[in-house]
C-alpha positions in Angstrom: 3.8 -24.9 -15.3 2.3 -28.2 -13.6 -0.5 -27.4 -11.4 -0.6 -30.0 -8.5 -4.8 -30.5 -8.0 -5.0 -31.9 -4.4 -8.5 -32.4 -3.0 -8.5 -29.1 -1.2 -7.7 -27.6 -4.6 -10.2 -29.5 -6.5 -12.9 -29.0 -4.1 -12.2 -25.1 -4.6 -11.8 -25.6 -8.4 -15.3 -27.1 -8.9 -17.0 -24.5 -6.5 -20.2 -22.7 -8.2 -22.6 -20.1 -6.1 -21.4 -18.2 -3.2 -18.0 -19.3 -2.0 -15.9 -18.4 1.2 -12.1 -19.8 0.8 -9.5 -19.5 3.6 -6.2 -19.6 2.1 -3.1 -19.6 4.5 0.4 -18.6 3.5 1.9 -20.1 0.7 -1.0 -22.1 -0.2 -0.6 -21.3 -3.8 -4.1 -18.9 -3.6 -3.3 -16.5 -6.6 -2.1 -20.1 -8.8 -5.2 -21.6 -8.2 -7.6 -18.5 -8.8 -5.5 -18.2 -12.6 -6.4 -22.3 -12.9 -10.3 -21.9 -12.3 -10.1 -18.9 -14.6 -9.0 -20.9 -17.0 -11.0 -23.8 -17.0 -13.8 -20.5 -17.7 -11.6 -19.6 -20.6 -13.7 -22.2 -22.9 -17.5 -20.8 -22.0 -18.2 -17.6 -23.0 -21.8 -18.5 -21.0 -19.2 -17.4 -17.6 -17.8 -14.1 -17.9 -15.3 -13.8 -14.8 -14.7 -10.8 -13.3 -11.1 -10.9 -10.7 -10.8 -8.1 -8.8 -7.6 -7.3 -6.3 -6.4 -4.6 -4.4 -3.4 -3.6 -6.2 -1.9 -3.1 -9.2 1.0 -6.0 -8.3 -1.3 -8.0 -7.4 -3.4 -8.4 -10.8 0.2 -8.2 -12.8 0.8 -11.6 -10.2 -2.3 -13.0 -11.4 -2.1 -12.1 -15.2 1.3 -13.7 -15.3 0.0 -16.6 -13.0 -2.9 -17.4 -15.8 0.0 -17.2 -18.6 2.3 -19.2 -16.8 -0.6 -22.4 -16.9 -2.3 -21.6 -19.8 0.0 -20.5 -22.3 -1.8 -17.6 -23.3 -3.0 -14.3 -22.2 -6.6 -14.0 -20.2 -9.1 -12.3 -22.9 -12.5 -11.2 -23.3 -15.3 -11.3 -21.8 -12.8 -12.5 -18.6 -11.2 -9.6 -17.0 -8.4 -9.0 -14.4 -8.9 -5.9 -12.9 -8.2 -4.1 -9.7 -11.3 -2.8 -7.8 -10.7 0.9 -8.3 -10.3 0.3 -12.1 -13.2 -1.6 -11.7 -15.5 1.3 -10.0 -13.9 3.6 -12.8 -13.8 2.2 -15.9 -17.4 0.5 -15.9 -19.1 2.7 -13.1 -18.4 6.3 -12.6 -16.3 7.1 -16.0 -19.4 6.0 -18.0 -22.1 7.2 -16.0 -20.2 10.6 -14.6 -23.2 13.0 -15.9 -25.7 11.1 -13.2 -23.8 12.8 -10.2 -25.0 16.3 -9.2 -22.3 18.8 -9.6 -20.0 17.5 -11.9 -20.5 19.2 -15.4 -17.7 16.9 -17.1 -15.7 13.8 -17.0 -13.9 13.9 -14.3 -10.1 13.3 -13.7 -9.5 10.4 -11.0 -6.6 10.8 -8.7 -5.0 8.5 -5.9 -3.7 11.5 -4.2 -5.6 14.6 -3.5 -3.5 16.3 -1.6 -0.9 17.1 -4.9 -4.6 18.6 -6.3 -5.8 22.0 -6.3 -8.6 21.7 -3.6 -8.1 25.4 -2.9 -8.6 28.6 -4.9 -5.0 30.4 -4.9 -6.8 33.4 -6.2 -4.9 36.6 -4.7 -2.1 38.1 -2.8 -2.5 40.3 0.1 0.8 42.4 1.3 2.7 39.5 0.0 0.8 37.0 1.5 -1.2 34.1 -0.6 -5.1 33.8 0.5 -7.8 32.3 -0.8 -11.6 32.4 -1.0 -11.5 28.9 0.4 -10.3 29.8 3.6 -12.5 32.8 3.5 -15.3 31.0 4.1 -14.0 29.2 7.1 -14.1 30.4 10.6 -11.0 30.5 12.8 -12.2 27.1 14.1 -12.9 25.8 10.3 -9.6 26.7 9.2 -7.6 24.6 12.5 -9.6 22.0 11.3 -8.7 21.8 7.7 -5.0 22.1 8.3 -5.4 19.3 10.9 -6.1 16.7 8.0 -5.5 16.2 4.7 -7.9 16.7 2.2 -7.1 13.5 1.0 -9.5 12.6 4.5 -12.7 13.7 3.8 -15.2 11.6 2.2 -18.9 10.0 2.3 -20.4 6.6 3.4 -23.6 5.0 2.0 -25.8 6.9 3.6 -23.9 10.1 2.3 -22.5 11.2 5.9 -19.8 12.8 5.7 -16.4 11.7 6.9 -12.9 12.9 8.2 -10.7 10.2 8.5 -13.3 7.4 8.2 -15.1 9.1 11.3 -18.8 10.5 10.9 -18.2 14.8 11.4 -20.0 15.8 13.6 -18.9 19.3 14.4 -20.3 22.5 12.5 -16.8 23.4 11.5 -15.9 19.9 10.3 -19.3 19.6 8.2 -17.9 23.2 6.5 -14.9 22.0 6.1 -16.0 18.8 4.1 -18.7 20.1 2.1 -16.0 22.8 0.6 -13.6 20.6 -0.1 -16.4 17.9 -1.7 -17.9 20.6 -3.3 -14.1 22.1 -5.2 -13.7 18.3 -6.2 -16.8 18.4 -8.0 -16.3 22.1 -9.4 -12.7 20.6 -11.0 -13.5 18.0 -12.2 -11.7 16.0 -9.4 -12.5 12.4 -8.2 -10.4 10.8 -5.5 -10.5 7.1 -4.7 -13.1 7.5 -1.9 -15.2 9.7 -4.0 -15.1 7.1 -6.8 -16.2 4.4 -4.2 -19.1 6.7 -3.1 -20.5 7.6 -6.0 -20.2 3.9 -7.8 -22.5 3.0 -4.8 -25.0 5.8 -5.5 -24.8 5.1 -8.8 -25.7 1.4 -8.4 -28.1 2.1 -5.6 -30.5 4.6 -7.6 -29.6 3.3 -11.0 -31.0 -0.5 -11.0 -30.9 -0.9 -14.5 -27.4 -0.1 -14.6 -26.9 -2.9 -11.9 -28.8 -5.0 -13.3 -26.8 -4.8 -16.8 -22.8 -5.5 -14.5 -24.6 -8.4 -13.6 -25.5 -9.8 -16.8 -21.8 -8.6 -18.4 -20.3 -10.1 -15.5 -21.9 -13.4 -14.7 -18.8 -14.9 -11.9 -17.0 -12.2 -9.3 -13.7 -13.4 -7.6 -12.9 -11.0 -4.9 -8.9 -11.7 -4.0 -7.6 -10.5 -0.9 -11.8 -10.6 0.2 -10.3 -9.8 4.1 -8.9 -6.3 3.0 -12.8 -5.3 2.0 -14.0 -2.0 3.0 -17.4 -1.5 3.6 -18.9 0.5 1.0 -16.4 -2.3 -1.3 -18.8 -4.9 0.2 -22.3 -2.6 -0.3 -21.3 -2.8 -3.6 -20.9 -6.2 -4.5 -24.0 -6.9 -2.3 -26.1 -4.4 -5.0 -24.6 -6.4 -7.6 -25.6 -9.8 -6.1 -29.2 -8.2 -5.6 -29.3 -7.0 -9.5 -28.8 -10.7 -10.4 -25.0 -11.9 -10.1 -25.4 -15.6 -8.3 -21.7 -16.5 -8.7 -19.5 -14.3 -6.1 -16.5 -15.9 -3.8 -14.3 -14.1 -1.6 -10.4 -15.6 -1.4 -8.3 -14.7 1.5 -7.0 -15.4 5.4 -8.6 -12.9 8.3 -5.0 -13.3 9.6 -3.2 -11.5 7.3 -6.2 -8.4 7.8 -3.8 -5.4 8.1 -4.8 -2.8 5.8 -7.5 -1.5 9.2 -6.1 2.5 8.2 -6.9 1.9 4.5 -10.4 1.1 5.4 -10.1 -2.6 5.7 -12.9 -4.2 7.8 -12.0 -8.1 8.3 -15.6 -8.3 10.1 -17.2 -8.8 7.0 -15.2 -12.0 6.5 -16.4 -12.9 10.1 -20.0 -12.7 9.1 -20.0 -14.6 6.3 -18.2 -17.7 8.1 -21.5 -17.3 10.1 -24.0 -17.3 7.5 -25.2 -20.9 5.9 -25.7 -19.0 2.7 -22.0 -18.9 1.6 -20.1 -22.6 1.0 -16.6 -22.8 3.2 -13.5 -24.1 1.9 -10.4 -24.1 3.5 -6.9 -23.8 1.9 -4.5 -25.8 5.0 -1.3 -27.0 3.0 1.7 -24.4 3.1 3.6 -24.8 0.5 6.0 -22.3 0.7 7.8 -22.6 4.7 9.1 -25.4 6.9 7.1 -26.4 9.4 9.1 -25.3 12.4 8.3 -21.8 10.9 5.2 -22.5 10.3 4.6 -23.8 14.3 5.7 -20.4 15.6 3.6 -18.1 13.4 0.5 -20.4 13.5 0.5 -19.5 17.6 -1.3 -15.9 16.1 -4.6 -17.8 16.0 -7.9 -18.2 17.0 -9.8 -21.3 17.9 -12.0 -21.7 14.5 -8.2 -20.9 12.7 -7.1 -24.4 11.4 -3.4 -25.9 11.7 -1.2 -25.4 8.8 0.9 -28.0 7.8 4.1 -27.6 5.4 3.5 -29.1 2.4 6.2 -30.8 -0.3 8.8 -28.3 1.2 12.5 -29.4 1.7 13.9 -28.1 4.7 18.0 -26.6 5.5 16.9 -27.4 9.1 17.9 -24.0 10.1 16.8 -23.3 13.6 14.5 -20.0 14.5 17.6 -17.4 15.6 17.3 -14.6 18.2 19.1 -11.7 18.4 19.3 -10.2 21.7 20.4 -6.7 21.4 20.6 -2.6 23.2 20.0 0.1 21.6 22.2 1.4 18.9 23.7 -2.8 18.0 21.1 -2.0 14.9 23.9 -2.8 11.9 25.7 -5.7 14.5 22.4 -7.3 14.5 21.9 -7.3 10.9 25.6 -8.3 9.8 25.2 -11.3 12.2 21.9 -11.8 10.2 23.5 -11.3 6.4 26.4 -13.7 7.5 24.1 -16.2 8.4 22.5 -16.1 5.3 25.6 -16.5 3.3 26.5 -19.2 5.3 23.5 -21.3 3.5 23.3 -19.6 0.9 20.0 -18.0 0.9 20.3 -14.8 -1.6 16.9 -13.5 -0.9 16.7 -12.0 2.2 14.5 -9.7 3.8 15.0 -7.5 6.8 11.1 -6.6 8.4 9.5 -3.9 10.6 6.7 -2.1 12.0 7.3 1.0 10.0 8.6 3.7 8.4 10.4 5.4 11.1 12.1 2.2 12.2 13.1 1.6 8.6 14.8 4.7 7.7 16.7 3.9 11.2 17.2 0.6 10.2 18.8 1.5 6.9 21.3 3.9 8.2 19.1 7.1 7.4 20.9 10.2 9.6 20.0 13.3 10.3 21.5 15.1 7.6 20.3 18.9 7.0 19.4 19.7 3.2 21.3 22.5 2.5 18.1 23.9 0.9 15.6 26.2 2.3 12.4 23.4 0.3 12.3 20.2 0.9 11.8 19.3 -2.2 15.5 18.5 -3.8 16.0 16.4 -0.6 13.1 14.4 -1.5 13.9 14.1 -5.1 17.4 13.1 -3.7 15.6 10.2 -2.1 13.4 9.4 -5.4 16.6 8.9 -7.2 18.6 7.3 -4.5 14.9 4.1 -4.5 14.9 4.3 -7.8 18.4 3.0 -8.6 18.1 0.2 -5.6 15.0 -0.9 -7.2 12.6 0.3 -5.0 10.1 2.1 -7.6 7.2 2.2 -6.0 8.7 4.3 -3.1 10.2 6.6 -5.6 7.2 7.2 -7.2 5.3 7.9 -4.3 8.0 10.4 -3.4 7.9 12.0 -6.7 4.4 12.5 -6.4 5.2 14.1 -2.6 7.0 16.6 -4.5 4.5 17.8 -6.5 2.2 18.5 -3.3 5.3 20.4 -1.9 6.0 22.7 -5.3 2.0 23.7 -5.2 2.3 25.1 -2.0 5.4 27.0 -2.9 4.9 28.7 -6.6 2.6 31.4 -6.7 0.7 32.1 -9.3 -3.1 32.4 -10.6 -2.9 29.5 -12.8 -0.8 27.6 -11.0 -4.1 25.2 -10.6 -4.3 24.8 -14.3 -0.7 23.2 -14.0 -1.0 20.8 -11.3 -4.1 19.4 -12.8 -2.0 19.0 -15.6 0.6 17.0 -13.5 -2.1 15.2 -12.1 -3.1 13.8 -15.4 0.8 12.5 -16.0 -0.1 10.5 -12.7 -2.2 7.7 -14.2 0.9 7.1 -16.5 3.5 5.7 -14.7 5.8 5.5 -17.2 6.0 9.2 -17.7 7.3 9.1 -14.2 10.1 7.0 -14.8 11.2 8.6 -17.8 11.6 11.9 -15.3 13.1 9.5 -12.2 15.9 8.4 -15.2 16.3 11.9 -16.2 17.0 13.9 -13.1 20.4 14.8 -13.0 23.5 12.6 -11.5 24.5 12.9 -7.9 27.7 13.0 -8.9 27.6 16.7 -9.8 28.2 20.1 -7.8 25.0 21.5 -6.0 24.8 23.9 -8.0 25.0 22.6 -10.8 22.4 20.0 -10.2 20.0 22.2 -8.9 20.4 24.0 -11.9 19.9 21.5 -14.1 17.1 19.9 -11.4 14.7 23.0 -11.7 14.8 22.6 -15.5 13.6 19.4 -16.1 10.6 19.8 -13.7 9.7 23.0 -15.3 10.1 21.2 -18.7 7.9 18.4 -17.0 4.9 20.5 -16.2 5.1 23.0 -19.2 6.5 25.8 -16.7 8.8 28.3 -18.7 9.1 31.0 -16.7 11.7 29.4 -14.2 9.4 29.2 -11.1 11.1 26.3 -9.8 14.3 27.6 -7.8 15.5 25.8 -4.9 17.6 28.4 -2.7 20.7 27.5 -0.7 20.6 28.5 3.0 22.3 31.4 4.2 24.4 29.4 6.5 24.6 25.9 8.2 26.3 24.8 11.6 29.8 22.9 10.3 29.6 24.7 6.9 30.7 27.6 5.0 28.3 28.5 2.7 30.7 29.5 0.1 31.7 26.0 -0.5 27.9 24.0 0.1 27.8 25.1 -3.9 30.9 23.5 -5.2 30.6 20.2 -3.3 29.0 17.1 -4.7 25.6 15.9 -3.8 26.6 12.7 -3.7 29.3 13.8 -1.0 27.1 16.0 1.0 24.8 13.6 1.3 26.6 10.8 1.4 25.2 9.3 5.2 22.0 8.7 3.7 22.2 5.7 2.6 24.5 3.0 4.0 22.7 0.2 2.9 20.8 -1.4 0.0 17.1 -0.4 0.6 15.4 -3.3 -1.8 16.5 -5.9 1.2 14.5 -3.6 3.9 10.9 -3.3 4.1 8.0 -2.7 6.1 5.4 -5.5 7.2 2.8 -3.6 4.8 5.6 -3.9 2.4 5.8 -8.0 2.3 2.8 -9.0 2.4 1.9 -11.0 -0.5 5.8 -11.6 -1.2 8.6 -14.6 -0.4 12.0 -14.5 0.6 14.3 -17.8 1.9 15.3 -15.8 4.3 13.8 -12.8 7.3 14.8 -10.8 9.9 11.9 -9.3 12.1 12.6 -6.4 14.0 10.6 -6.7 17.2 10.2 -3.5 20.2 9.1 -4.1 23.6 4.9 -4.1 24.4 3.1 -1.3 22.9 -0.4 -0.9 21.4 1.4 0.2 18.0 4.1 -2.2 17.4 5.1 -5.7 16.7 6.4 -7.5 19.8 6.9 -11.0 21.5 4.1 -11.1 23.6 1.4 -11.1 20.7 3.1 -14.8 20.6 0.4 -15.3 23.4 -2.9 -17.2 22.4 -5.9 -14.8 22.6 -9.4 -15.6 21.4 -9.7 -12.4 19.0 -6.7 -11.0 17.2 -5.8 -7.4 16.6 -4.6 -6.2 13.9 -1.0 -6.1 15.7 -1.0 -9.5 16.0 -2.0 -10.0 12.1 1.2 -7.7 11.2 3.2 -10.0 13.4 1.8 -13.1 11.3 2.6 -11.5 8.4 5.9 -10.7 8.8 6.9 -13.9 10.1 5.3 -15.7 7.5 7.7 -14.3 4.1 10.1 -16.7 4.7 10.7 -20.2 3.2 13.8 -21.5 5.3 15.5 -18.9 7.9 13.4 -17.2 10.3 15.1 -14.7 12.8 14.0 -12.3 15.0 16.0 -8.8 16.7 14.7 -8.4 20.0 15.6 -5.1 22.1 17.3 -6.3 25.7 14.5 -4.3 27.7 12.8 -7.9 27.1 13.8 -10.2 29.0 15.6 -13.1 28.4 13.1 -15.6 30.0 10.4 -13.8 28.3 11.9 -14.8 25.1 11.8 -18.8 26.4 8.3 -18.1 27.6 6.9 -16.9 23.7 9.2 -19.0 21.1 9.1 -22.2 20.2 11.8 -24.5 21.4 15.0 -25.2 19.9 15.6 -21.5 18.7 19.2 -20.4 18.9 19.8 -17.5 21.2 22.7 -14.8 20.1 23.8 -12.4 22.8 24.8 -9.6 20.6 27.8 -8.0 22.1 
């Protein structure tokens, strides 16, 4: 793989110190972080640290650095992301410094398929717990309000709920239980594990001190998705003696604001003469024409992008104009489009989840099951086999929350915490997404066979899993739900192939010749034509728009509900777009 070293490249290349690099869309960012890593292969004087967000993310950089260099990165270099990072030479190794905890603890990316709670006794049938005990009425609205998955701590150990400071006597009950039956299990989350790397580092300088002499050169990928305590961090490791740190990213493509994400950090470093700028400008992925309507979503310090070596089809920005309900007309007129120039991958982009299942051809269907959960192991399977493992693993997971709340059982804590533990290996997951049952069998008979392997999964032998059939259904007799196929009774689910449909979160970070954006009319929560309007500070709306409408190479189409107005489409897009009543 030939890396092309332009100026802009080489400028970035050679950078030492503290280092601020804008990168726009297609610049080739991850390419030319695996190229500086390797001219550091040859002095073990530099050990790099790379830290992403995701686990995608370092694979793309891994294969990136193989890809140029022929060989694998290795030691003392390291390709991490930053929650490994925080756990592996943090809070694993130093786990008997926090108060509380009594032994390594288990890490977790989802506590709300832990046992938080004590299920402890029944009462006339009913399951309680000495948790809830201790809450008042107020305390125990409260918890159910959130997940526990919500409550956390800052740097200056307040407590949290939802990345607000609590405030209220009930929440501060609520929190310190819950923080407090983490502790007592043994349980870290991914918020905990930020917290208490920070404390860690911030009473511990030695320790500190010693990161920054193993790691003597931090990349930060993705710098503009940063939370705060993320930032502290790094800053305590700059103060215990680590003098090479750059952040790599684009405040434009800032969208991760619910996961904690705070793109003013970015901002303030622009601002301070300490850090070196360096600007990636050349696009090297879209064609310009794209390019000019996306690059609208900017501010005034925001430079121009320019395409860069790309040969365009000269395929003109398409609208579709549609009502309500022309979903799959829209879409067809889109595919056919596509096949017209041959443009095999395609993408089809929106706001989210809701508008995706709709988008798909998701319908109400009723499960013919009193749980949720075969439904949702349905959908695992149904992802899985369209290629979209990540969402079938995150429903998996979803199942395992669900079956906690409904087996009973004293120990039942004993076996989530044993699912939990199957969690950090993926693969184990996939082996089980592989071996639940065909669709193509009876309901019974699949449920059957369904309620066996999860029991066989999480060492359950007392058959505690049963999903029970409803006692009746409008348009069905129950006697035959049984002996029907679950493929046939569920058979509306799905009319379409899920991998070419995603959400804007979804994308980002990914390429496709071809993308359809779904767009709704003005709201404070969605995607729509009017954040085409130049303002001087962008929302996070407006970033999601840029996003999206920055995947594709050559084709760039939007689906835009007829409660706009047409004018108002000539008023936001770029001219020379091809307008499609949809009939």
């Amino acid at each position: 793989m030939n890396y092309d070293l332009t100026p802009e490249r080489k400028d970035y290349v050679n950078a030492r110190g503290f280092t601020l690099l804008t990168a726009c869309p297609g610049s080739g960012k991850t390419t030319s972080i695996a190229y500086k890593l390797g001219e550091f292969s040859g002095y073990k004087d530099d050990k790099v640290l790379c830290l992403s967000f995701t686990n995608n993310a370092v694979k793309e950089l891994e294969e990136s650095f193989v890809l140029l260099h022929g060989n694998k990165i290795t030691y003392p270099h390291k390709i991490l992301t930053i929650d490994s990072f925080l756990s592996q030479y943090i809070v694993l190794p130093f786990w008997y410094l926090i108060e509380g905890l009594t032994k390594r603890p288990t890490i977790i990316d989802d506590t709300a398929s832990s046992p938080l709670y004590e299920c402890s006794y029944f009462e006339k049938g009913v399951r309680k717990s000495r948790f809830y005990a201790k809450l008042s009425k107020n305390g125990y609205k409260y918890y159910f309000s959130h997940k526990e998955s919500d409550f956390s701590r800052d740097t200056e150990g307040n407590l949290l709920c939802d990345n607000n400071i609590i405030t209220s006597d009930d929440g501060l009950t609520v929190a310190r239980l819950i923080l407090k039956r983490r502790l007592n299990l043994g349980i870290l989350s991914s918020g905990d594990i930020e917290y208490y790397a920070f404390y860690i580092l911030n009473n511990y300088p030695k320790i500190t001190q010693a990161l920054a002499h193993r790691f003597t050169y931090l990349i930060m990928d993705e710098a503009q998705d940063m939370s705060s305590i993320q930032y502290e961090i790094i800053k305590l490791l700059m103060a215990g003696g680590l003098r090479n740190v750059e952040f790599v990213g684009d405040l434009r493509q800032s969208i991760y604001g619910w996961r904690n994400a705070n793109p003013d950090i970015s901002k303030s470093l622009l601002r301070d003469d300490k850090w070196q700028k360096l600007e990636f400008i050349h696009n090297r992925r879209s064609v310009q024409h794209i390019i000019d309507q996306y690059n609208i979503i900017r501010t005034a310090s925001d430079a121009n992008i320019i395409s860069y070596n790309v040969t365009s089809l000269n395929i003109p920005i398409y609208v579709y104009h549609f009502d309500e309900n022309q979903n799959d007309k829209v879409i067809d007129l889109f595919f056919q489009k596509c096949n017209e120039y041959s443009l095999n991958s395609r993408q089809i982009i929106c706001r989210g989840r809701t508008q995706l299942k709709e988008l798909l051809g998701y319908q109400e269907t009723s499960s013919c099951w009193n749980s949720r959960v075969p439904q949702l192991i349905i959908s695992a399977v149904t992802h899985f086999k369209s290629g979209q493992f990540n969402e079938s693993v995150r429903l998996i997971k979803k199942v395992w929350a669900l079956l906690k709340d409904e087996l009973n059982g004293e120990d039942f804590a004993n076996r989530v915490l044993t699912i939990d533990s199957a969690f950090a290996d993926v693969a184990k997951l996939i082996a089980l997404l592989r071996d639940i049952p065909p669709l193509e069998l009876s309901i019974s008979e699949w449920q059957e066979r369904t309620e066996r392997l999860f029991e066989k999964f999480c060492n359950i032998q007392d058959d505690s899993i049963q999903f029970q059939l409803k006692k009746r259904m409008n348009g069905y007799k129950m006697s035959e739900i049984s002996k029907m196929k679950v493929i046939d009774f569920f058979h509306n689910n799905v009319l379409r192939n899920p991998s070419e449909f995603n959400t804007v979160h979804g994308v980002k970070g990914l390429t496709f010749d071809a993308c359809l954006v779904f767009l709704k009319k003005k709201h404070s929560e969605t995607i729509s034509l009017e954040l085409f309007e130049q303002c001087p500070e962008l929302k996070e709306r407006h970033r999601l728009l840029y996003v999206a409408c920055s995947r594709p190479r050559q084709f760039l189409a939007f689906a835009i509900p007829k409660c706009v107005k047409k004018e108002t489409i000539y008023k936001y897009l770029n001219p020379n777009f091809i307008y499609i009543n949809v009939q």
